[in-house]
Backbone as CSV, one residue per row, in Angstrom:
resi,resn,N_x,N_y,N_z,CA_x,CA_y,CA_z,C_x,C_y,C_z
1,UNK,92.584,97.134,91.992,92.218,97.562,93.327,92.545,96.452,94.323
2,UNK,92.908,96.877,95.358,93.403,95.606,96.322,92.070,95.719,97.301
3,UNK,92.696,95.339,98.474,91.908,95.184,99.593,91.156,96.338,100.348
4,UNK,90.059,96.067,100.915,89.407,97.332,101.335,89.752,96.840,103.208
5,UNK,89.778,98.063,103.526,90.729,98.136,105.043,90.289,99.318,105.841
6,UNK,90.332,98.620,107.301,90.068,100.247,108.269,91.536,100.640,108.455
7,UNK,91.349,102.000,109.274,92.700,101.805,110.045,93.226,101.118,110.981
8,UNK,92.262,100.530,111.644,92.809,99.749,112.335,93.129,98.196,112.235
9,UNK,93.152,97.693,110.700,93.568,96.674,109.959,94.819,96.987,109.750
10,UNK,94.795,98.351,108.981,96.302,98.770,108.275,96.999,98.732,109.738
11,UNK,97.004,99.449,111.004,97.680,99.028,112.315,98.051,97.626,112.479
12,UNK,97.408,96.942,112.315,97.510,95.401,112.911,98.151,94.891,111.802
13,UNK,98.448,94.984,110.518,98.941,94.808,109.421,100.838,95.504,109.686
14,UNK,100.809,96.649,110.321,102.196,97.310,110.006,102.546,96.388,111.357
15,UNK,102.079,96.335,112.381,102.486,95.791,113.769,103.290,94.374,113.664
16,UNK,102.262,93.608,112.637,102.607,91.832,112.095,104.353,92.453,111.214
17,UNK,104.147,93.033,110.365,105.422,93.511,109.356,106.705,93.603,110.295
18,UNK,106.567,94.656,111.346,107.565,94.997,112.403,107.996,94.137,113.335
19,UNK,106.874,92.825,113.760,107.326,92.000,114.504,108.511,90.932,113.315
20,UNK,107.668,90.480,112.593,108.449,89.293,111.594,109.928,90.582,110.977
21,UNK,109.667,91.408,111.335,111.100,92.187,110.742,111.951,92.032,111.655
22,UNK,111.565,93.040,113.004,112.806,93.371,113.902,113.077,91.976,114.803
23,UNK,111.883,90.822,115.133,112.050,89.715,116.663,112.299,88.476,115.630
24,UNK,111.334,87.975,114.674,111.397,86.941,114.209,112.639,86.937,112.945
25,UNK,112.732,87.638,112.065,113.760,87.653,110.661,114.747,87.286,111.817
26,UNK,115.557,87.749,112.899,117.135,87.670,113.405,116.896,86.465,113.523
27,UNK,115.945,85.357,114.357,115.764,84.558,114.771,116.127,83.194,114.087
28,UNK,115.083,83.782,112.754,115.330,82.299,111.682,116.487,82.723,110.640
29,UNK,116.923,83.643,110.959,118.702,83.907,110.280,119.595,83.137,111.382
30,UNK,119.534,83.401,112.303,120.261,82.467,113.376,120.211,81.410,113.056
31,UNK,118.838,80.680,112.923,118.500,79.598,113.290,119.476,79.076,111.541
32,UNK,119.322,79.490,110.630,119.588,79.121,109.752,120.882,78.826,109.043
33,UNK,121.887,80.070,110.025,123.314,79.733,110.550,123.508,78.730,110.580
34,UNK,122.927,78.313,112.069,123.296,76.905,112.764,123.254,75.760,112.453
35,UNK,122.235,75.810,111.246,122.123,74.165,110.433,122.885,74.347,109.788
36,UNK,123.328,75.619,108.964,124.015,75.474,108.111,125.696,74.740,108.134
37,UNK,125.977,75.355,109.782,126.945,75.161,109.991,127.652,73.422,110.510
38,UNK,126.154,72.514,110.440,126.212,71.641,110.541,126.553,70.734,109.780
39,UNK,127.352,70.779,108.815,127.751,70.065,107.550,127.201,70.272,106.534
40,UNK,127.144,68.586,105.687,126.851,68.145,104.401,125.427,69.100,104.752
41,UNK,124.672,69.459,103.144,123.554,70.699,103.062,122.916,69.676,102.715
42,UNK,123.525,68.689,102.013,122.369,67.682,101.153,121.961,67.054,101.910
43,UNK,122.352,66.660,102.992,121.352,65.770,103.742,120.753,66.349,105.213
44,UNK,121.312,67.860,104.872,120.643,68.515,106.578,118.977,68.628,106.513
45,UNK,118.579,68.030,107.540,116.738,68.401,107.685,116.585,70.126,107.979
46,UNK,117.574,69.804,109.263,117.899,71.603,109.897,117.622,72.443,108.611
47,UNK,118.762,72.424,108.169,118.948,73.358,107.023,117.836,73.742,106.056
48,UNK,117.119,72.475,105.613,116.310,72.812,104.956,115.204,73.457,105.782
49,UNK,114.380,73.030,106.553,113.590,73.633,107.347,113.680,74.637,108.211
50,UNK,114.942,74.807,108.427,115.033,76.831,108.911,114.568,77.708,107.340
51,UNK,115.462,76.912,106.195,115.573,77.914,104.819,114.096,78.209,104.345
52,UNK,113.307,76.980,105.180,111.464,77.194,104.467,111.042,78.026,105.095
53,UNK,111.591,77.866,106.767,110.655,78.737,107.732,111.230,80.266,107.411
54,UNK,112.651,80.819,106.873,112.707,81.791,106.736,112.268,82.230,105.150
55,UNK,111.623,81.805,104.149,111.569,81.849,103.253,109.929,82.516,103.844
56,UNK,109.136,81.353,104.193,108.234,82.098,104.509,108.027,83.391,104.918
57,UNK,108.489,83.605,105.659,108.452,84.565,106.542,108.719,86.261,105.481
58,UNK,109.933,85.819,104.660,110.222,86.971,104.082,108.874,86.997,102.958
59,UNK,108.444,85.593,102.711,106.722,85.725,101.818,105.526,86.337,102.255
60,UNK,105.535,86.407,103.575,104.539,87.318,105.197,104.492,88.559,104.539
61,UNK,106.101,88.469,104.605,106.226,90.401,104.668,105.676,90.705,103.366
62,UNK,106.633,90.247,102.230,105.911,90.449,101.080,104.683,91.233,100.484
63,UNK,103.922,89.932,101.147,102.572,89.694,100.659,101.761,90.905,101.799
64,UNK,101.995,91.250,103.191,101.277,92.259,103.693,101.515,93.742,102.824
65,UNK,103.157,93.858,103.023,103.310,95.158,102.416,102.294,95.297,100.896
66,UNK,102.237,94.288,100.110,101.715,94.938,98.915,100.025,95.501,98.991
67,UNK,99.718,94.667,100.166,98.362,94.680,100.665,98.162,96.478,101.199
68,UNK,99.552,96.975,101.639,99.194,97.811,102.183,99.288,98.890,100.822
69,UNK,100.041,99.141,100.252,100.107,99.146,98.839,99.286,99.536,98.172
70,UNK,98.566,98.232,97.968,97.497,98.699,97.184,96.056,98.386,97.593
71,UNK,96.042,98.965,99.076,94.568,98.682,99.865,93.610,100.315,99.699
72,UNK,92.438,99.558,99.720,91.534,101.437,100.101,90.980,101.072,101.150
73,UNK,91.120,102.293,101.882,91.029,102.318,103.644,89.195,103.071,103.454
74,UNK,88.866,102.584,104.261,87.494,102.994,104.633,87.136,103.199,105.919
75,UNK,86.074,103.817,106.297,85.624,103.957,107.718,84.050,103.643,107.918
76,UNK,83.277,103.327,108.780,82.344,103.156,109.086,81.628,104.193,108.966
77,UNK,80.590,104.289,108.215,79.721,105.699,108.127,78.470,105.322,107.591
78,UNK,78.393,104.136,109.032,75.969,103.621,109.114,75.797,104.455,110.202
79,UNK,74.557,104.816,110.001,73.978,105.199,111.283,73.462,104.433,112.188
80,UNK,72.993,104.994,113.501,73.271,104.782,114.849,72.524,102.900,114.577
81,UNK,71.581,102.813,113.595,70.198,101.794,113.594,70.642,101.210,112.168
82,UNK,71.508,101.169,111.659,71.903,100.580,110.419,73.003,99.974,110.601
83,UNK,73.120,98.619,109.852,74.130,97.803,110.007,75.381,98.235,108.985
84,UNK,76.657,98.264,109.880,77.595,98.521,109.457,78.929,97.998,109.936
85,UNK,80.163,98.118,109.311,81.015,97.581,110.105,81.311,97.136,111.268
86,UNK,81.713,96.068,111.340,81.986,95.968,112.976,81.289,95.394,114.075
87,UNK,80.046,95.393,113.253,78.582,95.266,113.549,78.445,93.671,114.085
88,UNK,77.697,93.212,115.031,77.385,91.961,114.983,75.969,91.966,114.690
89,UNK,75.741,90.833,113.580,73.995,90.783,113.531,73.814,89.711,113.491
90,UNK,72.495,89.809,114.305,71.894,88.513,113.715,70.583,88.353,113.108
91,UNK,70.430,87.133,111.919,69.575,87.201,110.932,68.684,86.057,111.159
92,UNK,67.259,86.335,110.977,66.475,85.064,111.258,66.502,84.152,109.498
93,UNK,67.079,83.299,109.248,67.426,82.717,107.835,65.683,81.887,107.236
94,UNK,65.123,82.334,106.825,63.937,81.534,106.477,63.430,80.672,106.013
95,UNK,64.480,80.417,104.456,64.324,79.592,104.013,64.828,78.058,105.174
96,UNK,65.751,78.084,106.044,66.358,76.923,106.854,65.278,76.638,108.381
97,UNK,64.776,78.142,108.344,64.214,78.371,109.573,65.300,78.572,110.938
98,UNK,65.800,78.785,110.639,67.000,79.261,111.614,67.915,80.518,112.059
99,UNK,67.814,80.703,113.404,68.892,82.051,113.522,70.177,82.126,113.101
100,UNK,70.555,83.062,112.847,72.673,82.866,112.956,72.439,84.519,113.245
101,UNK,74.016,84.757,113.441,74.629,85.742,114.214,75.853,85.637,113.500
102,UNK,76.299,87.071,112.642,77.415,87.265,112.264,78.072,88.874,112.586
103,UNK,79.546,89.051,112.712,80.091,89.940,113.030,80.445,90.607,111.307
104,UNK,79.922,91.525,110.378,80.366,92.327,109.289,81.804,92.817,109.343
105,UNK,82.874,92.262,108.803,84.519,92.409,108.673,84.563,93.085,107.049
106,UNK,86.137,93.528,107.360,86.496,94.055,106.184,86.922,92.059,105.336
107,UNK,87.190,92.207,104.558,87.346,91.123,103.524,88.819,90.182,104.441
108,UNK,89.716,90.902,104.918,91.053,90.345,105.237,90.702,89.443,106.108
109,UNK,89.726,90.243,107.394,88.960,89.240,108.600,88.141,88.421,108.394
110,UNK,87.300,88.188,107.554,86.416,87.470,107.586,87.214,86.049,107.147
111,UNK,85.827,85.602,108.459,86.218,83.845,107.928,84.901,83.381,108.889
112,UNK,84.142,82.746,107.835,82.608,82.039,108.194,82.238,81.152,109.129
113,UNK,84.076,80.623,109.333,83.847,79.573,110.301,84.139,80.258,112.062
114,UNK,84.234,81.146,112.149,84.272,82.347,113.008,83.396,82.613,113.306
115,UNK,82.240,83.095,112.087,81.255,83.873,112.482,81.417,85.311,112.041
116,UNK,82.468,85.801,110.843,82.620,86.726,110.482,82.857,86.666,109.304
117,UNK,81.563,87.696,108.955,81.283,87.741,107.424,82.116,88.812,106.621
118,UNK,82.776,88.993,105.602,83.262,90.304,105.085,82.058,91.352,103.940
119,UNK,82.272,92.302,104.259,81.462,92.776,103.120,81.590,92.775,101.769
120,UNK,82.444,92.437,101.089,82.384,91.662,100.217,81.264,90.639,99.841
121,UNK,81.224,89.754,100.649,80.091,88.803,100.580,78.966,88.823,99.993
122,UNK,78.266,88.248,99.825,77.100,88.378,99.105,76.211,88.787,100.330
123,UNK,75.861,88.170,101.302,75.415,88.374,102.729,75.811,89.039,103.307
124,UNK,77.280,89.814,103.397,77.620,91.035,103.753,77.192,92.224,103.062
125,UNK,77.223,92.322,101.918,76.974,93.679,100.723,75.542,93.558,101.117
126,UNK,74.736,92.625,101.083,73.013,92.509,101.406,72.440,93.401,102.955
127,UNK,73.416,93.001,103.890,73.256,93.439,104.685,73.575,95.163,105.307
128,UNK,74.723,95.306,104.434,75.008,97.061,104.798,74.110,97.636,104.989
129,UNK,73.955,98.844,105.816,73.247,99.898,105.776,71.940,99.848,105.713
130,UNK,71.860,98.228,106.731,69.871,97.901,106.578,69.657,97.963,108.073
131,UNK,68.076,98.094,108.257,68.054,98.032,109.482,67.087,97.153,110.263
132,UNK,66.918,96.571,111.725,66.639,95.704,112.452,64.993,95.620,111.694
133,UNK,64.308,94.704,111.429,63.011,94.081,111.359,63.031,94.290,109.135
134,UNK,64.197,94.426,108.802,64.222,94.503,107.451,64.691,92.999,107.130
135,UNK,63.471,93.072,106.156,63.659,91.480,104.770,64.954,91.352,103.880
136,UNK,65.749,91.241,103.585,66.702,91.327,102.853,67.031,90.503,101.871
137,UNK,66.852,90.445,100.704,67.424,89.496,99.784,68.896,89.179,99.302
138,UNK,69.511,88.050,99.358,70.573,87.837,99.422,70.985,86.836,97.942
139,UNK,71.640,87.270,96.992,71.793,87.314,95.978,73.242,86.446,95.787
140,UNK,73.125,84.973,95.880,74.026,84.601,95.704,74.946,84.381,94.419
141,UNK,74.106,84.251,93.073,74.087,84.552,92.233,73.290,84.463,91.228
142,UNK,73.160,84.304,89.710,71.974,84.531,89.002,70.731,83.541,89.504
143,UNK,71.407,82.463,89.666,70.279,81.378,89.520,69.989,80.800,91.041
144,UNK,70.233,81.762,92.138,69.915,81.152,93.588,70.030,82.941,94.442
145,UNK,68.515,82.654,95.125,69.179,84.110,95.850,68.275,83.384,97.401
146,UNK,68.118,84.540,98.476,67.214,83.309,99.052,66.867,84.936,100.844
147,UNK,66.202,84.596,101.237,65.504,86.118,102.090,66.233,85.857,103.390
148,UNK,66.596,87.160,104.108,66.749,86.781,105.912,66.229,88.121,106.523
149,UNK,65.776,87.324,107.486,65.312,88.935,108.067,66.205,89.389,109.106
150,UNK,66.674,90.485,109.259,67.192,91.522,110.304,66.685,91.122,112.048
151,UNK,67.236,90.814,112.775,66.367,90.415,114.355,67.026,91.313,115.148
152,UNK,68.759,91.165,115.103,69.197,92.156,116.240,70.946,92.707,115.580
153,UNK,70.662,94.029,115.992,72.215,94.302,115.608,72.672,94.921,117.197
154,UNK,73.865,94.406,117.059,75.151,95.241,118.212,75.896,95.970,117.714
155,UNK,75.841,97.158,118.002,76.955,98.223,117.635,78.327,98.395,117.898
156,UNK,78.663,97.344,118.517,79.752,97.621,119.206,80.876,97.088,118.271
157,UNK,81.837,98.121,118.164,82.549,97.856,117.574,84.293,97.379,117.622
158,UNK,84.330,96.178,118.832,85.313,96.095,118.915,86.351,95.176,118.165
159,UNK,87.152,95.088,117.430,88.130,94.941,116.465,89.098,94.029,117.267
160,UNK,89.512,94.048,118.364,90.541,93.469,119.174,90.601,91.613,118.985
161,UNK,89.483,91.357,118.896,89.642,89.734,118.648,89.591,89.077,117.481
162,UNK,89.683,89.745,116.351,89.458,89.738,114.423,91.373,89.648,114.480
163,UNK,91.638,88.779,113.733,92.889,88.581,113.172,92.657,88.391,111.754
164,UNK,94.168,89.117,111.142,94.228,89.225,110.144,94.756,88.086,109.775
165,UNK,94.052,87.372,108.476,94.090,86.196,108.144,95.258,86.362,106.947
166,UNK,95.535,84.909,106.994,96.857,83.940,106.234,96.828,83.959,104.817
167,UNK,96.937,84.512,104.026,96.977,84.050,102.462,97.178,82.903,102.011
């Protein structure tokens, strides 16, 4: 099973594919011409470093397409008072005594140092489909789990500032 995805991941996913296809691939083929055409190979910097930057690039594509491949697409389906995708919450943490505030992402978006958790997570899966003034136990694994309580969720679900992250 691959990645779990909205549609509007798989969008932002085909959009990245089409740019590095049709604007960027001509670019670092050009570019890769031009060192080439600069002599000795063994000692061109050019050369080598267009051949990485286009190497990459064809590794981008790669690696999204298979994502798309072999992803399962999901949709949001919490109700109006239950935390769900997209969701920003924030949790009063008890054991630290402290608030935080996280945005619930599919797995591709998340990144902690953001502020966006994926459901995947241990703190994401804990949190689905719970609602505001709920205790939640968070199960990090056998031998550590630890409580947060529910304080405030935002429903709003806008997607526009979540980038799809780098492998």
């Amino acid at each position: 099973m691959g990645e779990i995805l909205t549609d509007k991941d798989i969008e932002k996913i085909r959009s990245e594919i089409t740019y590095r296809k049709i604007e960027l691939r001509p670019k670092l083929l050009e570019a890769l011409k031009e060192a080439r055409e600069q002599g000795d190979l063994s000692e061109n910097f050019e050369y080598y470093t267009a051949k990485r930057e286009k190497n990459r690039n064809e590794s981008r594509i790669r690696y999204l397409e298979r994502i798309l491949k072999t992803c399962e697409v999901i949709t949001d389906n919490s109700a109006d008072d239950e935390v769900g995708l997209n969701n920003t919450v924030t949790v009063y943490i008890e054991e630290d005594d402290e608030e935080e505030t996280y945005k619930i992402v599919t797995s591709i978006r998340g990144d902690s140092l953001e502020g966006r958790i994926s459901i995947d997570s241990p703190l994401g899966k804990a949190l689905m489909h719970r609602k505001v003034g709920e205790r939640v136990t968070v199960k990090v694994n056998d031998d550590y789990s630890y409580d947060v309580i529910i304080r405030r969720l935002d429903k709003d679900s806008s997607e526009d500032d979540d980038q799809i992250s780098s492998y």
